[in-house]
Structure formats: C-alpha cells, structure tokens
DSSP file (Angstrom, degrees, kcal/mol; ACC not computed):
  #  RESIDUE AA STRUCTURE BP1 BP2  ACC     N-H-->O    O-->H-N    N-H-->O    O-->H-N    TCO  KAPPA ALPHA  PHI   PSI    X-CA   Y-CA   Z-CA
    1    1 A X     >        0   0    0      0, 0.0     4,-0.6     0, 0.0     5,-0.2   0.000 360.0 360.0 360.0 -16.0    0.0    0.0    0.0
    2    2 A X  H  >  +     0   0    0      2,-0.2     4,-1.6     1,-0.2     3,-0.2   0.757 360.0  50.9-100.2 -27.0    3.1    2.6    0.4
    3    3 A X  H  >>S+     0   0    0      2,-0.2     4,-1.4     1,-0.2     5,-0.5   0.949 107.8  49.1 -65.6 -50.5    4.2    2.0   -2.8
    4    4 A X  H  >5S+     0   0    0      1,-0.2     4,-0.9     2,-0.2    -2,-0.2   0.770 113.1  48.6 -62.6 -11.8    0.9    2.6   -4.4
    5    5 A X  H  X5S+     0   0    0     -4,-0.6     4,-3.5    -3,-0.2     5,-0.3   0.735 116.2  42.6-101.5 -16.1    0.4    5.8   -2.5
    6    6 A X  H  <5S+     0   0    0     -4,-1.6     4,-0.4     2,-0.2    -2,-0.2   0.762 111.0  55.1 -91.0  10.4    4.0    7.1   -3.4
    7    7 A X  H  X5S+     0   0    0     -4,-1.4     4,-4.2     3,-0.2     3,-0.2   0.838 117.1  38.4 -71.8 -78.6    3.6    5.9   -6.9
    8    8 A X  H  X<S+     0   0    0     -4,-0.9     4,-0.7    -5,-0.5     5,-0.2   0.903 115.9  46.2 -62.0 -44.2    0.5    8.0   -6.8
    9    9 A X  H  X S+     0   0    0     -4,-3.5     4,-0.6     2,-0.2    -1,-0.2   0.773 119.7  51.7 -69.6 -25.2    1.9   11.2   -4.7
   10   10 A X  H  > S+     0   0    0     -4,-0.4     4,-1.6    -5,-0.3     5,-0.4   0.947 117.3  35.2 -86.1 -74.5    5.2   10.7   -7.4
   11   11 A X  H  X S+     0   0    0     -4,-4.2     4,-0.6     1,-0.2    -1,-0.2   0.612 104.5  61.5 -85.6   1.9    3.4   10.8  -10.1
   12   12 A X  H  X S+     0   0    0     -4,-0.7     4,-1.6     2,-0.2    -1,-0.2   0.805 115.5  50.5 -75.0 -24.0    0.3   13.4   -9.4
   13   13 A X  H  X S+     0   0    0     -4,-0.6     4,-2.8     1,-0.3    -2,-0.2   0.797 111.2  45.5 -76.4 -25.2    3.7   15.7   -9.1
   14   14 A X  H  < S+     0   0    0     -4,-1.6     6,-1.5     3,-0.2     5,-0.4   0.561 116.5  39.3 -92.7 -38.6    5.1   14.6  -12.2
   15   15 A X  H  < S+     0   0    0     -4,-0.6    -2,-0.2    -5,-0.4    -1,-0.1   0.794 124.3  48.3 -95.3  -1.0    2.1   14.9  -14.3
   16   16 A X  H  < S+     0   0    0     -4,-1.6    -2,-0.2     3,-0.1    -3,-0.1   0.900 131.7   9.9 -86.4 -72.7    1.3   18.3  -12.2
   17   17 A X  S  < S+     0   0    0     -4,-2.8    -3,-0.2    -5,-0.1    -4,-0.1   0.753 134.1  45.2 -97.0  -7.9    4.4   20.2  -12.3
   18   18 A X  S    S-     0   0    0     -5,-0.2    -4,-0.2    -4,-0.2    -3,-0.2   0.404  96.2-129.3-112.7 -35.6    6.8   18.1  -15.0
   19   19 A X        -     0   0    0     -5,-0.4    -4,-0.2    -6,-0.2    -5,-0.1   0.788  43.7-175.2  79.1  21.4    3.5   17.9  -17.6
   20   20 A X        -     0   0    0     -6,-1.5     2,-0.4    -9,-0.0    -1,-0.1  -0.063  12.8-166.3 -11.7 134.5    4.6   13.8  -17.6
   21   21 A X        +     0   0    0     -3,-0.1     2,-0.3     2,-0.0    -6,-0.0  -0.978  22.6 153.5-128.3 144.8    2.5   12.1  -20.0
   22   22 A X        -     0   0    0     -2,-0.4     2,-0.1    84,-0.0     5,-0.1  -0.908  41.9-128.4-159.8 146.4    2.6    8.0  -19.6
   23   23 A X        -     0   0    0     -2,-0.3    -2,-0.0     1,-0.1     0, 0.0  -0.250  40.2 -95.7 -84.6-177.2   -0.8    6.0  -20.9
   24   24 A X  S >> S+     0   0    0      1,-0.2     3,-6.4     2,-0.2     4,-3.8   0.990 119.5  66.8 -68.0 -49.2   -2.0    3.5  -18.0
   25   25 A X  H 3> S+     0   0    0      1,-0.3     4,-1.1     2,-0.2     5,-0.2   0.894 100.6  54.7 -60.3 -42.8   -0.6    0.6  -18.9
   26   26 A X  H 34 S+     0   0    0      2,-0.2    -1,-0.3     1,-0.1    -2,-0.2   0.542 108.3  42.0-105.3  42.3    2.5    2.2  -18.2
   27   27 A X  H <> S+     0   0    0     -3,-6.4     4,-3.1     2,-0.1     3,-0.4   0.476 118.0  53.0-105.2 -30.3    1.9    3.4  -14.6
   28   28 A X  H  X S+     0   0    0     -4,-3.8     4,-2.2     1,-0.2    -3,-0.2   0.814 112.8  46.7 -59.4 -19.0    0.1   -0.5  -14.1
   29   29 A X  H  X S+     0   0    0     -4,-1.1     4,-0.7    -5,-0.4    -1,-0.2   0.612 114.3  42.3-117.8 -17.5    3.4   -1.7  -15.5
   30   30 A X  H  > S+     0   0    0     -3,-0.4     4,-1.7    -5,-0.2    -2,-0.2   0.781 114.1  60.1-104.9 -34.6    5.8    0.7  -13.0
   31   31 A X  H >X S+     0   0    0     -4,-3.1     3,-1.6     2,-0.2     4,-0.8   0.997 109.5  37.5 -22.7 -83.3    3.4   -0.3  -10.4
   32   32 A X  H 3X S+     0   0    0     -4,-2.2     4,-1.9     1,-0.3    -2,-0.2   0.715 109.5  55.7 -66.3 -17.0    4.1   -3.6  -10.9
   33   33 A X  H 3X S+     0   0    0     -4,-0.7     4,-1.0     2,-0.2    -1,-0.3   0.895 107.9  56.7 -73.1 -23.4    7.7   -3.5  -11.4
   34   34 A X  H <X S+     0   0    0     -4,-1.7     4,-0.6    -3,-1.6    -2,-0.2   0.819 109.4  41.6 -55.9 -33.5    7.8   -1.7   -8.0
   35   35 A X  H  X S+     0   0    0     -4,-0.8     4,-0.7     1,-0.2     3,-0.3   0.811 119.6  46.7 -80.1 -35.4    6.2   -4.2   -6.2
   36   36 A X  H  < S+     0   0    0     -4,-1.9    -2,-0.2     1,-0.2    -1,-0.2   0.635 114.1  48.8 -67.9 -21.3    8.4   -6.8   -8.2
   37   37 A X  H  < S+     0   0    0     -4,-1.0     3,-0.3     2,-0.1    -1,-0.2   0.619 102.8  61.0-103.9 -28.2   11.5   -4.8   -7.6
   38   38 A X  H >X S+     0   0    0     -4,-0.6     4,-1.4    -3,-0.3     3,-1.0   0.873  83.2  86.5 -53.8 -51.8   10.9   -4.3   -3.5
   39   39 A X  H 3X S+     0   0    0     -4,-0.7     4,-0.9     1,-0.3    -1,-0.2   0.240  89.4  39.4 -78.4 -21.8   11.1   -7.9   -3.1
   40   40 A X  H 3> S+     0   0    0     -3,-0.3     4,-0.6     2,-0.1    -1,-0.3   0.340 113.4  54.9 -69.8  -8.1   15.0   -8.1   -2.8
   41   41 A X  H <> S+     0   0    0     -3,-1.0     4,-1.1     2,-0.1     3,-0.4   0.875 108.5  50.0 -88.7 -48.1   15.1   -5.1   -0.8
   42   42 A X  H  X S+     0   0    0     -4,-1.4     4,-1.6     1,-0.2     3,-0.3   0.923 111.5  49.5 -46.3 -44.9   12.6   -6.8    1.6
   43   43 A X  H  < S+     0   0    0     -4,-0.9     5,-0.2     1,-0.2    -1,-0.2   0.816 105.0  51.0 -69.6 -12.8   14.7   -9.8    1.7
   44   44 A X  H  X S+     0   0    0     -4,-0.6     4,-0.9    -3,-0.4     3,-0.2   0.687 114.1  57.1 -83.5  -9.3   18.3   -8.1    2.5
   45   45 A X  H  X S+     0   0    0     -4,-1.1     4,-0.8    -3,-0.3    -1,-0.2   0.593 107.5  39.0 -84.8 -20.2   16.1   -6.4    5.4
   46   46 A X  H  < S+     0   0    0     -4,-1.6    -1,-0.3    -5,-0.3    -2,-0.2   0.542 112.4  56.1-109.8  24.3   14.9   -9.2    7.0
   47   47 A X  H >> S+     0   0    0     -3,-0.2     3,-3.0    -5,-0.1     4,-0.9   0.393 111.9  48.8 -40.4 -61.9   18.2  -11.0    6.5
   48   48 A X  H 3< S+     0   0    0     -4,-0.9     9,-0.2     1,-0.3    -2,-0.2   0.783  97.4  73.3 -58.3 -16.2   19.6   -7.9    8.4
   49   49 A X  T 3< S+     0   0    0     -4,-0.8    -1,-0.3     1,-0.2    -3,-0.1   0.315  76.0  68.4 -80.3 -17.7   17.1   -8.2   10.8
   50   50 A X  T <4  +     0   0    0     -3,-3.0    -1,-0.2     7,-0.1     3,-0.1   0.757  68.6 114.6 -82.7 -30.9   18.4  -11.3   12.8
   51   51 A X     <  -     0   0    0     -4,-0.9    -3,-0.0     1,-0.1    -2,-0.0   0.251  61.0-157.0 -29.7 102.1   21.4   -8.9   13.9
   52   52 A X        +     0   0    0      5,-0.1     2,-0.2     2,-0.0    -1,-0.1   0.957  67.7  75.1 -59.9 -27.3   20.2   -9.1   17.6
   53   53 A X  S  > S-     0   0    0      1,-0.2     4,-1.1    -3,-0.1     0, 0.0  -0.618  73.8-144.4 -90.4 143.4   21.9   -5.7   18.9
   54   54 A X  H  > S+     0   0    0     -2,-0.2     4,-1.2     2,-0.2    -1,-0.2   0.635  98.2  49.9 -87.5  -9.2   19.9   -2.5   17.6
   55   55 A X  H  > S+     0   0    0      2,-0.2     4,-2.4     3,-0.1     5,-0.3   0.897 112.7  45.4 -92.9 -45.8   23.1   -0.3   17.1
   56   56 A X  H >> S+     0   0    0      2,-0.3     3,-3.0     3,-0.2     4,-0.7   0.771 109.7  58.0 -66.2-101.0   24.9   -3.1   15.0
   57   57 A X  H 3X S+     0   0    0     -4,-1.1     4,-1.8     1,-0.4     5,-0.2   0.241 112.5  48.3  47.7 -85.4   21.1   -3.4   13.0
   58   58 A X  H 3X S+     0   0    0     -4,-1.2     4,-0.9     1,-0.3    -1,-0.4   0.532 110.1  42.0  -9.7 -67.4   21.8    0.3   12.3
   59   59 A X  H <X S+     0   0    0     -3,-3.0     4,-2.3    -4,-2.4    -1,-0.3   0.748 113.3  57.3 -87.6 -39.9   25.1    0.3   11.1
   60   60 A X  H  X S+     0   0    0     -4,-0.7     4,-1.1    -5,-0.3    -1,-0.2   0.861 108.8  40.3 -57.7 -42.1   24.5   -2.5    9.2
   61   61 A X  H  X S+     0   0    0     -4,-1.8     4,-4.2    -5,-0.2     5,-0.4   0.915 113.9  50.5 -77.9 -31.7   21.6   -1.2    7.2
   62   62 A X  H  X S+     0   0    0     -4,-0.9     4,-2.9     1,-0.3     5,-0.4   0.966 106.8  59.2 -73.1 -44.9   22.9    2.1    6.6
   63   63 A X  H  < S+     0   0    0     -4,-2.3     4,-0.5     1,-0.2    -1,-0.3   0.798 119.9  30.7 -38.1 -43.7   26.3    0.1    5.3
   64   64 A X  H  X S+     0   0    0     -4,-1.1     4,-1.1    -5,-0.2     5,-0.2   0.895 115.2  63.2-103.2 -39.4   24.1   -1.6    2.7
   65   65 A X  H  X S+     0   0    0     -4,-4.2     4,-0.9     1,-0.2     3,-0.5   0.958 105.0  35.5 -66.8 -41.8   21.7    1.0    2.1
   66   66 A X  H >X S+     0   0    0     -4,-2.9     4,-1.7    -5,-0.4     3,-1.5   0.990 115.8  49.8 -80.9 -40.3   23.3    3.5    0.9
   67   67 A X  H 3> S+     0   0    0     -4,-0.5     4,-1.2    -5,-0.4    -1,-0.2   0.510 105.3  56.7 -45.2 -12.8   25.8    2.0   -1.1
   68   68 A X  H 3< S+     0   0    0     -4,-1.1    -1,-0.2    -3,-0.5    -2,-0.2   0.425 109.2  43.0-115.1 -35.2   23.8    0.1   -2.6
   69   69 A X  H <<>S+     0   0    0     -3,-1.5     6,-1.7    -4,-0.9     5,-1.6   0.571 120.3  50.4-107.1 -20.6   21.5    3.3   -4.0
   70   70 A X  H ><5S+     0   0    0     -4,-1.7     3,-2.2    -5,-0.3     6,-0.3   0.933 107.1  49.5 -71.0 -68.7   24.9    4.9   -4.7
   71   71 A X  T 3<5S+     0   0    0     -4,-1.2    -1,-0.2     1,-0.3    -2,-0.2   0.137 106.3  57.6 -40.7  -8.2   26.4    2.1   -6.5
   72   72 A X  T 3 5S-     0   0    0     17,-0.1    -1,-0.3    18,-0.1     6,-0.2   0.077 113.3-102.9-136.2  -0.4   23.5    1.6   -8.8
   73   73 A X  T < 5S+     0   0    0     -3,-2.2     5,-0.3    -4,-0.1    -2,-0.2   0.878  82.2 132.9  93.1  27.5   23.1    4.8  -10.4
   74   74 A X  S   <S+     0   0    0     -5,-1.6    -4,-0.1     1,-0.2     3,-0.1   0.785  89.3  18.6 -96.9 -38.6   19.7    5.5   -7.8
   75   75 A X  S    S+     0   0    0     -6,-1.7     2,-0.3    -5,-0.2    -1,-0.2   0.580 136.4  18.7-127.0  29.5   21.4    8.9   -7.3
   76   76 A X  S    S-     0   0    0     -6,-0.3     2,-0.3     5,-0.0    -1,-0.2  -0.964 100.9 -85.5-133.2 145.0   23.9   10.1   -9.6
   77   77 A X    >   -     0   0    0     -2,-0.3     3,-1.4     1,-0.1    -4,-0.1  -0.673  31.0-131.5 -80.7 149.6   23.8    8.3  -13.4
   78   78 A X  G >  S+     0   0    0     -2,-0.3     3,-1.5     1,-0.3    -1,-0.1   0.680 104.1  71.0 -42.1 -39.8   25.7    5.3  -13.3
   79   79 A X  G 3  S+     0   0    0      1,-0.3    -1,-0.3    -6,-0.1     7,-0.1   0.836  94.0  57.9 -70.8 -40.7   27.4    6.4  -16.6
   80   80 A X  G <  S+     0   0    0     -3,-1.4     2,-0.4     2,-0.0    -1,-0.3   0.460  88.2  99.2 -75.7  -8.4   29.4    9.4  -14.5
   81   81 A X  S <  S-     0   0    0     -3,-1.5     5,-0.5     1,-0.2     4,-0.2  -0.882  89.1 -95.6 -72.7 103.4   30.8    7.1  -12.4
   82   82 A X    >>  -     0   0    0     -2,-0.4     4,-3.8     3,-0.1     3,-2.7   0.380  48.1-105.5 -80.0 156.3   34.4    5.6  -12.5
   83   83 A X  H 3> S+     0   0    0      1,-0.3     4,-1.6     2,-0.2     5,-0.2   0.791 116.3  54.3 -24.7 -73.8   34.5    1.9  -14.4
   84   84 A X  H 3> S+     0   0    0      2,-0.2     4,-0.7     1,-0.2    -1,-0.3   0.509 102.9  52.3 -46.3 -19.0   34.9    0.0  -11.7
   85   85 A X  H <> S+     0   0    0     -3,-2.7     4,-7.2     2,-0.2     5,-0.2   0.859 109.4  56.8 -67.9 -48.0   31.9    1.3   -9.9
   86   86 A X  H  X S+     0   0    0     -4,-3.8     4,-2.5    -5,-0.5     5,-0.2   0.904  98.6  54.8 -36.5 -46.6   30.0    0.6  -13.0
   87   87 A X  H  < S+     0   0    0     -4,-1.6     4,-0.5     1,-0.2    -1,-0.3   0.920 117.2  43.3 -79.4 -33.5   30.9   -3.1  -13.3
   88   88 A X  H >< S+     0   0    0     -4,-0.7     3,-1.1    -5,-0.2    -1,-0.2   0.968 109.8  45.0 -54.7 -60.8   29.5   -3.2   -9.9
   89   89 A X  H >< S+     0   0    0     -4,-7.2     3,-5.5     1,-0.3     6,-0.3   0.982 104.4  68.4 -40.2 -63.4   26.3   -1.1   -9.6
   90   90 A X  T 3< S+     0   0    0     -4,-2.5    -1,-0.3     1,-0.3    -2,-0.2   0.598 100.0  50.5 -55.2 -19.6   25.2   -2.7  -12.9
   91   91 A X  T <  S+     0   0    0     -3,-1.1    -1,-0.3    -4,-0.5     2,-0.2   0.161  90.4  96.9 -89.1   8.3   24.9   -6.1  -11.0
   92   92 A X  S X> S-     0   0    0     -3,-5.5     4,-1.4   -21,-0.1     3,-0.6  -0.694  85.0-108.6-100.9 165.7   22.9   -5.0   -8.0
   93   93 A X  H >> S+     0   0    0      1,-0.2     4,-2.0    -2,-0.2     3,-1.2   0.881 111.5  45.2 -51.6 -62.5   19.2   -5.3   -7.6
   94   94 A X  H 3> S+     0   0    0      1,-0.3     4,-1.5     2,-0.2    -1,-0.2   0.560 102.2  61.7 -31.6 -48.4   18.3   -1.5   -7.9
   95   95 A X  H <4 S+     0   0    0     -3,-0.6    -1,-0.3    -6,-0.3    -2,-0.2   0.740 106.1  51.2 -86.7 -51.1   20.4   -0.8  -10.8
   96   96 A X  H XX S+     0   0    0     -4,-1.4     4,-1.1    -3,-1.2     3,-1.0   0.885 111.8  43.1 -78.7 -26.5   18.1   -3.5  -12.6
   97   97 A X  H >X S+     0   0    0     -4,-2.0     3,-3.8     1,-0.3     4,-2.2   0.979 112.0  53.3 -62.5 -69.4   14.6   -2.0  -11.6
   98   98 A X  H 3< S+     0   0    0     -4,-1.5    -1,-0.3     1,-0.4    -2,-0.2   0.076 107.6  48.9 -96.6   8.6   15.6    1.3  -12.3
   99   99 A X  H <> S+     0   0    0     -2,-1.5     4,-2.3    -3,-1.0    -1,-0.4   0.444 113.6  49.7-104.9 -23.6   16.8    0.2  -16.0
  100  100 A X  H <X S+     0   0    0     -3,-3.8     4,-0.9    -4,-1.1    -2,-0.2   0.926 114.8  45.4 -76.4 -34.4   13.0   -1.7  -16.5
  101  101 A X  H >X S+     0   0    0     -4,-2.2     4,-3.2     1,-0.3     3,-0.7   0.894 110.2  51.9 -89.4 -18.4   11.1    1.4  -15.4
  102  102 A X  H 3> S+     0   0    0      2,-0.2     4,-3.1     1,-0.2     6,-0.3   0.957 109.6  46.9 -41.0 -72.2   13.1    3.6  -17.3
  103  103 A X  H 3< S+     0   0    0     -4,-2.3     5,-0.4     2,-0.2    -2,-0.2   0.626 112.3  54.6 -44.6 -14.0   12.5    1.6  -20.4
  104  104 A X  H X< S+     0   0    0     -4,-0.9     3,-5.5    -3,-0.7     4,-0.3   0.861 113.8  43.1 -82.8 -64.5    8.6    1.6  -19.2
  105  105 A X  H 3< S+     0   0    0     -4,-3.2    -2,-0.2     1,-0.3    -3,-0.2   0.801 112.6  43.9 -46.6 -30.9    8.8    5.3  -19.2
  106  106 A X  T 3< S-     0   0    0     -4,-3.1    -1,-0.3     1,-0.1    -2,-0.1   0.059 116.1-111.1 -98.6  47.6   10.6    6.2  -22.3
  107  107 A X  S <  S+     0   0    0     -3,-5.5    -3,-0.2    -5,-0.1    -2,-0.2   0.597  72.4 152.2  67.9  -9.2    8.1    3.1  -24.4
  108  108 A X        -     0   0    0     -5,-0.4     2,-0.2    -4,-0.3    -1,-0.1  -0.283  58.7-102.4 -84.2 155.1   11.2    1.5  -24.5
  109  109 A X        -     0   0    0      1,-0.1     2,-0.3     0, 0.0    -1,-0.1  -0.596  43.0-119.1 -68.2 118.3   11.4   -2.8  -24.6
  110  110 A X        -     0   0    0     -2,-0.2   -10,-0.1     1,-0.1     3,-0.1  -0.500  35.5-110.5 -65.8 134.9   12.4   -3.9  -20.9
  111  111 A X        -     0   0    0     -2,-0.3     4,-0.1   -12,-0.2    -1,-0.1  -0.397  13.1-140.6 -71.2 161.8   15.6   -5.6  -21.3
  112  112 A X  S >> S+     0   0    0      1,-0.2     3,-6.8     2,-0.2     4,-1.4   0.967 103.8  62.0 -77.0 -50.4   15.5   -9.3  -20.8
  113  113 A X  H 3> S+     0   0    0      1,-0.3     4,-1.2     2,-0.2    -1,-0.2   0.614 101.8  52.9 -20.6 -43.0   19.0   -9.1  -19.0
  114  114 A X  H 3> S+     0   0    0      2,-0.1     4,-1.4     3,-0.1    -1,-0.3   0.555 110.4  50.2 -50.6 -23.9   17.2   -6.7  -16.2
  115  115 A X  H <> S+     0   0    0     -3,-6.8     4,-0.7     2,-0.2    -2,-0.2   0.856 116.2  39.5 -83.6 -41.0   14.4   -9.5  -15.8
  116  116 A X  H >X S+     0   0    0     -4,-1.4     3,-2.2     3,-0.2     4,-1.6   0.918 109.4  60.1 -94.3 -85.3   17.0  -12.2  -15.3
  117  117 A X  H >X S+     0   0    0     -4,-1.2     3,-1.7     2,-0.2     4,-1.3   0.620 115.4  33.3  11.0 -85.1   19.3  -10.1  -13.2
  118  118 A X  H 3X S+     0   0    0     -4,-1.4     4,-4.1     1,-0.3    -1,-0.2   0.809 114.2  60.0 -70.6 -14.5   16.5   -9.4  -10.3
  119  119 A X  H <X S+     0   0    0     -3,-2.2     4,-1.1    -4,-0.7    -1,-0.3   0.735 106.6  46.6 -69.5 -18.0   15.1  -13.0  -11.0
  120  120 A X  H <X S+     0   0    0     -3,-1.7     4,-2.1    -4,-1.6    -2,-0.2   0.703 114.1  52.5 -96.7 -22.9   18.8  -14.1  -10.0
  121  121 A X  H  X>S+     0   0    0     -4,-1.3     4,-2.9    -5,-0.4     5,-0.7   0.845 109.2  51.8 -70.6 -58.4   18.4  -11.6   -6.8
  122  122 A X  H >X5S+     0   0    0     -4,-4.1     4,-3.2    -5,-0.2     3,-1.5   0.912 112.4  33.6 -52.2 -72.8   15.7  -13.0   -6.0
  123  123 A X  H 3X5S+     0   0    0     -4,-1.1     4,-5.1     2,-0.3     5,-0.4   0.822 112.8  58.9 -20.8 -65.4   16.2  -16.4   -5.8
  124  124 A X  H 3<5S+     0   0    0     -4,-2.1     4,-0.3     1,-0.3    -1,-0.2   0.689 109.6  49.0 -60.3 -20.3   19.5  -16.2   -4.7
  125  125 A X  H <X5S+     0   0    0     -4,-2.9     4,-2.1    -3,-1.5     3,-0.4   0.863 102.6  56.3 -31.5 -70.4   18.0  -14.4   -1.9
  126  126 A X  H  X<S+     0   0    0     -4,-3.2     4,-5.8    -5,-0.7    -2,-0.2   0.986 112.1  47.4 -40.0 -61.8   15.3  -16.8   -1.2
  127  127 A X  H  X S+     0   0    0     -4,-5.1     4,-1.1     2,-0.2     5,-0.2   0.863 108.9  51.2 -49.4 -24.3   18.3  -19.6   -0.8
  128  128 A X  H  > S+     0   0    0     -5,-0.4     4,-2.4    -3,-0.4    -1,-0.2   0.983 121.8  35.7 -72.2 -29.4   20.4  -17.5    1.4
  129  129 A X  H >X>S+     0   0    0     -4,-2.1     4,-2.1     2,-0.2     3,-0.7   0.998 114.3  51.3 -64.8 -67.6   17.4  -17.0    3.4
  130  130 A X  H 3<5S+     0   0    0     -4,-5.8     3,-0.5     1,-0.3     4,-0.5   0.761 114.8  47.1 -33.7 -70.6   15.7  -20.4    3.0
  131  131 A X  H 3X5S+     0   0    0     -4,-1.1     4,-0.8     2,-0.2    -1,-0.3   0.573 105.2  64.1 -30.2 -49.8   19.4  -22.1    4.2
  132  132 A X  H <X5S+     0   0    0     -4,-2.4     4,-3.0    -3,-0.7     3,-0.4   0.916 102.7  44.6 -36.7 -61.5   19.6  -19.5    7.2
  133  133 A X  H  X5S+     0   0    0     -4,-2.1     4,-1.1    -3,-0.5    -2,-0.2   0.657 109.3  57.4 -65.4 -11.0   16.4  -20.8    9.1
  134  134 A X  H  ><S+     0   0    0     -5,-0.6     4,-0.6    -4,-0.5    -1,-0.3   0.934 111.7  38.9 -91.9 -16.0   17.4  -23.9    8.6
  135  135 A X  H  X S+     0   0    0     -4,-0.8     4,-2.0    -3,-0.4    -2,-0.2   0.631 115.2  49.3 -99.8 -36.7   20.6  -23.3   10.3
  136  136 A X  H  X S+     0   0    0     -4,-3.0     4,-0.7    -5,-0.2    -1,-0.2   0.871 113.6  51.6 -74.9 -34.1   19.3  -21.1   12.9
  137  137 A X  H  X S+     0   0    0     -4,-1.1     4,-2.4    -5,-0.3    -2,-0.2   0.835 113.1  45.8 -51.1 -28.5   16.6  -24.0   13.5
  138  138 A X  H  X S+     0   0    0     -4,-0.6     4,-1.1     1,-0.3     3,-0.5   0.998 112.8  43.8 -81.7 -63.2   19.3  -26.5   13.7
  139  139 A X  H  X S+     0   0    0     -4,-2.0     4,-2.4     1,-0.2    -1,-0.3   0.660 114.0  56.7 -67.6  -7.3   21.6  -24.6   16.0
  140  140 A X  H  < S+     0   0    0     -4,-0.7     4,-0.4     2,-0.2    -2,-0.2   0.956 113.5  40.1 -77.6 -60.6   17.9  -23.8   18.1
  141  141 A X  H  < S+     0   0    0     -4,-2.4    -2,-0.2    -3,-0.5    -3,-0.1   0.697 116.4  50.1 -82.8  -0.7   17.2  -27.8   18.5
  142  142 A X  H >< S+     0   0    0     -4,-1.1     3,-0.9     2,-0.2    -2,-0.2   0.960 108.0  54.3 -80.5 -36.6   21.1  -28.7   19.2
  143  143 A X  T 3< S+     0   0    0     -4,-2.4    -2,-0.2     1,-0.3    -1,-0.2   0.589 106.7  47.3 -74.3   2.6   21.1  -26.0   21.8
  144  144 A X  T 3         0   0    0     -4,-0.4    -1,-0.3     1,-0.1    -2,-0.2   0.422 360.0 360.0-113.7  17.6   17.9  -27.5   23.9
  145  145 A X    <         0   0    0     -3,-0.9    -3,-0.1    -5,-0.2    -2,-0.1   0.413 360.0 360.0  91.5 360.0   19.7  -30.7   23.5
C-alpha cells in the first residue's frame, strides 16, 4: 500500500508540475515492477534483521543501504561514475529496476537481462534465506539438547 500511495503522490507531481504524460498501462506496468522490484530489498532487510543488537542493526543497514542506492546509479547516473563502480552497480538489484522502469517510461522494450538479473536476486536471496532458518533451526534444536 506505500508503494501505491508514493507511486500516486510521485506521479500526481510529475504529471502536475513536469507535464509527464505515460498511458496506464505504463503506470500498471511501473506499479508492478515496483512491487516486483521491493522484493529483494525486503529480503536483505529481513536478513539484516536477525542482527540481535539495535546499534549493529543500524550500522548494518545504513552500510548496505546507501551504497547500494549509490552504486546503482539511484542517485547520480551510473554512466558518471568511474569503471569499476560501473561493473559493480550494474549487478545490483536497484540498478536493474531502475533500468526496466526507465524503459517503461521512455516506451522503450524492458531488457530481458534486467528480468533475469533481479530474477537471480531474487532467488539467490530466497536460498540464502531459506538455508539461514534452517541453520538457525538446527543450531535452536542442538542447543535445547
């Protein structure tokens, strides 16, 4: 629901003060790539989330969040950025939404590479996760004997 209302607050401002013109199908289609696009961000936060101490929590998220939004061209383009940053950014999660909705916006064909990219986030996400509870389970029933 907070995506759909900054979606909507984002774009009343954009078609308000920016005279944005996009048909529906592509605000339905940046909809759904947002919600599709969250879904590795959710998981590296609840991965971050077993961190028991709230100051380490902290340090931790801020340590991934912002590089992460740096590194991926979320605030500066990617393109201005030295080489090596590039070949990095271009492989994070962020980097790939923010190449699909771009392509939504300018009509453009989403690359497939962006599809497969956060499809590889995901997953590999899902495993790290999936493979964590079992390992936190494990160590849970060795330690009550």
């Amino acid at each position: 629901m907070m995506n759909i209302f900054t979606i909507v607050i984002l774009g009343t401002t954009a078609i308000l003060i920016n005279h944005v013109d996009l048909s529906t199908m592509q605000w339905v289609t940046i909809l759904g790539l947002v919600w599709l696009g969250q879904i590795p961000l959710l998981l590296l936060g609840i991965a971050i989330s077993h961190v028991k101490r709230q100051e380490t929590l902290t340090i931790l998220g801020n340590l991934i969040t912002f590089p992460v939004a740096i590194l991926s061209g979320l605030w500066w383009p990617i393109q201005i950025l030295p080489r090596w940053v590039q070949n990095i950014g271009n492989k994070l999660p962020t980097y790939f939404l923010n190449d699909m909705i771009s392509s939504t916006v300018n009509n453009a064909k989403i690359n497939w590479n962006d599809v497969q990219g956060l499809g590889v986030w995901i997953v590999g996400l899902v495993a790290a996760m999936t493979v964590g509870t079992i390992i936190t389970r494990r160590k849970g029933r060795l330690a009550r004997g």
